[in-house]
C-alpha positions as CSV (number, residue, x, y, z in Angstrom):
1,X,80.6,90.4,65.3
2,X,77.7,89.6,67.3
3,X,78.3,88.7,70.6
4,X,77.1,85.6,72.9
5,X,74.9,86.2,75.8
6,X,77.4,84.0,77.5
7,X,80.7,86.0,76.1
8,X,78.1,89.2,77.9
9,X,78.0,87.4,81.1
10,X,81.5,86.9,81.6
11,X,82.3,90.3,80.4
12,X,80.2,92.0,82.8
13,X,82.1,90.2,85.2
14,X,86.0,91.3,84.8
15,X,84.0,94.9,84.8
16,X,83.1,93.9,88.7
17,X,86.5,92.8,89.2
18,X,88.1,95.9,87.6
19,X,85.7,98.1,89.1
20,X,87.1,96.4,92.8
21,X,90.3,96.8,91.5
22,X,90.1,100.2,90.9
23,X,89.1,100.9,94.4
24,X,91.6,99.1,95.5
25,X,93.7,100.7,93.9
26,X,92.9,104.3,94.7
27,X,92.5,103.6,98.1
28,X,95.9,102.0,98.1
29,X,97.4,105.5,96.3
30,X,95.9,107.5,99.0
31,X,97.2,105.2,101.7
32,X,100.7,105.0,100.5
33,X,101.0,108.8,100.3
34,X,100.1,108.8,103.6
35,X,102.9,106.3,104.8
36,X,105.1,108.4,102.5
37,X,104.9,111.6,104.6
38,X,104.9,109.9,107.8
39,X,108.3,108.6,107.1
40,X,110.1,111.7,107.1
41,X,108.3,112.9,110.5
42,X,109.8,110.0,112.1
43,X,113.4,110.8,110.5
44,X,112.8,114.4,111.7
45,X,111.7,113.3,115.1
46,X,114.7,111.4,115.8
47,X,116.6,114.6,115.0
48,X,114.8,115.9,118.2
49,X,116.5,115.0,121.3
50,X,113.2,115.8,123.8
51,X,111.7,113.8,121.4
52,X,114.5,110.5,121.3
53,X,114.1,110.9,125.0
54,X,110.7,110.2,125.8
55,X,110.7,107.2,123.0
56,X,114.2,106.0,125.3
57,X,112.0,106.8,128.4
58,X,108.8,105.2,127.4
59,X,110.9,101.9,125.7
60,X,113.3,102.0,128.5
61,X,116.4,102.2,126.3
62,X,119.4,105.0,125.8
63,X,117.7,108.5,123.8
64,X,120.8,107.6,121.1
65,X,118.9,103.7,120.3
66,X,115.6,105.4,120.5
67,X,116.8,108.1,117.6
68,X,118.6,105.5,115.5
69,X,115.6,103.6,116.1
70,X,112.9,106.1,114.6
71,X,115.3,107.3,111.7
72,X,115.5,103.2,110.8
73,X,111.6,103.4,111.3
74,X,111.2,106.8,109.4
75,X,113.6,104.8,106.3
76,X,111.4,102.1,106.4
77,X,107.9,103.7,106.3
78,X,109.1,105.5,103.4
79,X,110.4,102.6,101.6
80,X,107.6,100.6,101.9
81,X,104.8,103.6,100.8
82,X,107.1,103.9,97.8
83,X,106.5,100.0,97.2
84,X,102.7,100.3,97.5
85,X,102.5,103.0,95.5
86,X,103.7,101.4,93.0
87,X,101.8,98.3,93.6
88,X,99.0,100.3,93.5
89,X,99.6,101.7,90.6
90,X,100.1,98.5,89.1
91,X,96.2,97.5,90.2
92,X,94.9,100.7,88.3
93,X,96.1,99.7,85.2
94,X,95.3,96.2,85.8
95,X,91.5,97.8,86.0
96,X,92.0,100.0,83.0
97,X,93.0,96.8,81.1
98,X,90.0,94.9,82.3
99,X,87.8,97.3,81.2
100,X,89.4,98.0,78.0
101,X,89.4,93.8,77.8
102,X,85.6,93.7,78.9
103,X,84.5,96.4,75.9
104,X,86.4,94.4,73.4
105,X,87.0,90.7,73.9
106,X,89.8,90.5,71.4
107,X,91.6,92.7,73.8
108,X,91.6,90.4,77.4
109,X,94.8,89.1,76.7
110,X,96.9,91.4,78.9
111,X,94.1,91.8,81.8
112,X,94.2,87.8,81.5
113,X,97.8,87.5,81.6
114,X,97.6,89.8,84.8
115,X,95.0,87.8,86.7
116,X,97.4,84.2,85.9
117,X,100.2,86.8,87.9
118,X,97.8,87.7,90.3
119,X,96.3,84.7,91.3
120,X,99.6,83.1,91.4
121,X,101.1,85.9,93.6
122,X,97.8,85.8,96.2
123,X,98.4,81.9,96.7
124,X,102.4,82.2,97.4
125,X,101.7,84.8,99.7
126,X,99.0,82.4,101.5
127,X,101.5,80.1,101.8
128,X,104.5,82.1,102.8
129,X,102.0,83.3,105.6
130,X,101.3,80.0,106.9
131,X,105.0,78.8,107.0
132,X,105.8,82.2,108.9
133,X,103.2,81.9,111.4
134,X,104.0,78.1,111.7
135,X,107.6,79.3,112.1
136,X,106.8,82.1,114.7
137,X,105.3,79.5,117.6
138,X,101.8,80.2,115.8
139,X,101.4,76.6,115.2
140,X,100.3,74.8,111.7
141,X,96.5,75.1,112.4
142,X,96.5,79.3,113.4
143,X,98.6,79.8,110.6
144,X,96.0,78.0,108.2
145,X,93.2,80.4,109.4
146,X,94.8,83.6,110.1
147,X,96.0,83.2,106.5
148,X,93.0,82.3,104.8
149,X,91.2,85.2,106.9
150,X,94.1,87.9,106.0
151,X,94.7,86.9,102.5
152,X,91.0,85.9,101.3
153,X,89.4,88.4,99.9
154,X,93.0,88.6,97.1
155,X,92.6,85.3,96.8
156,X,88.3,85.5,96.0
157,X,89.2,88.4,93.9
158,X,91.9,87.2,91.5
159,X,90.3,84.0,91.2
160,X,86.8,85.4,90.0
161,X,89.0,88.1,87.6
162,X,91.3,84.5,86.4
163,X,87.7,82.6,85.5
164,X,86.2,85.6,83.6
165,X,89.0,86.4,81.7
166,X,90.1,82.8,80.7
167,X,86.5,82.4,79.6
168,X,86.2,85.3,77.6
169,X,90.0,84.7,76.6
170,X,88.9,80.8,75.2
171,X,85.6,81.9,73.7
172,X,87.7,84.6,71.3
173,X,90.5,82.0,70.8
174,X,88.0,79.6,69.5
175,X,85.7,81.8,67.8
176,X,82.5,81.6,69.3
């Protein structure tokens, strides 16, 4: 089946998109390891009492808060590089199926599928940002723009990898 120059267009692009994506994603692996084995030095640092003591000294609290407070901080940085591993695991093969989808058109359902998930997922979180900062004392109008400015580039991205996909998705669907 010969392709379109069109259906070529809009394939090259979910190959940018996935080739972001897979940055992202590797970067995000290598990060999250990162915050993995920092958590434990925390746990093990509260298990130091020089060390509780100079987090009491420095926060101006008892060395027993300061401890409890860096094993809580120690759970949490492992919990959360756990999370982002996997959610960057997720983005890989997000780009392995957008590449797989750009090679072979009939294929773009899944990538498409994901980019719908994505997209959806990047504009709750733009909103959920702007009620929180709203919330916080940040006031309606900072909360619009800190949003927009933390939360762009996922929202730019999944948009572009939503067009390409539903284009190249509709063109198969309807044959041309």
């Amino acid at each position: 089946m010969a392709e379109s120059y069109e259906m070529q267009g809009y394939q090259r692009g979910v190959k940018i998109c996935s080739v972001i994506i897979l940055i992202i994603g590797i970067l995000g692996i290598v990060a999250s390891l990162l915050v993995i084995v920092l958590g434990p030095i925390f746990g093990v640092a509260a298990t130091d009492p020089s060390v509780a003591q100079d987090v009491a000294t420095d926060i101006g609290d008892t060395s027993a808060n300061a401890a409890g407070g860096l094993a809580v901080l120690g759970l949490t940085f492992t919990i959360l590089g756990v999370v982002s591993l996997v959610t960057s695991l997720v983005d890989i093969i997000m780009a392995v199926l957008g590449f797989r989808g750009a090679n072979d058109a009939t294929k773009i359902g899944p990538f498409w599928v994901l980019s719908i998930v994505g997209f959806v997922l990047a504009i709750g979180s733009t909103v959920t940002s702007i009620v929180m900062t709203a919330m916080g004392g940040g006031g309606i109008g900072n909360g619009i723009v800190t949003s927009i400015v933390s939360n762009g580039l996922s929202i730019l991205l999944s948009a572009f990898c939503l067009y390409f996909s539903t284009k190249i998705h509709g063109l198969v669907k309807y044959g041309q």
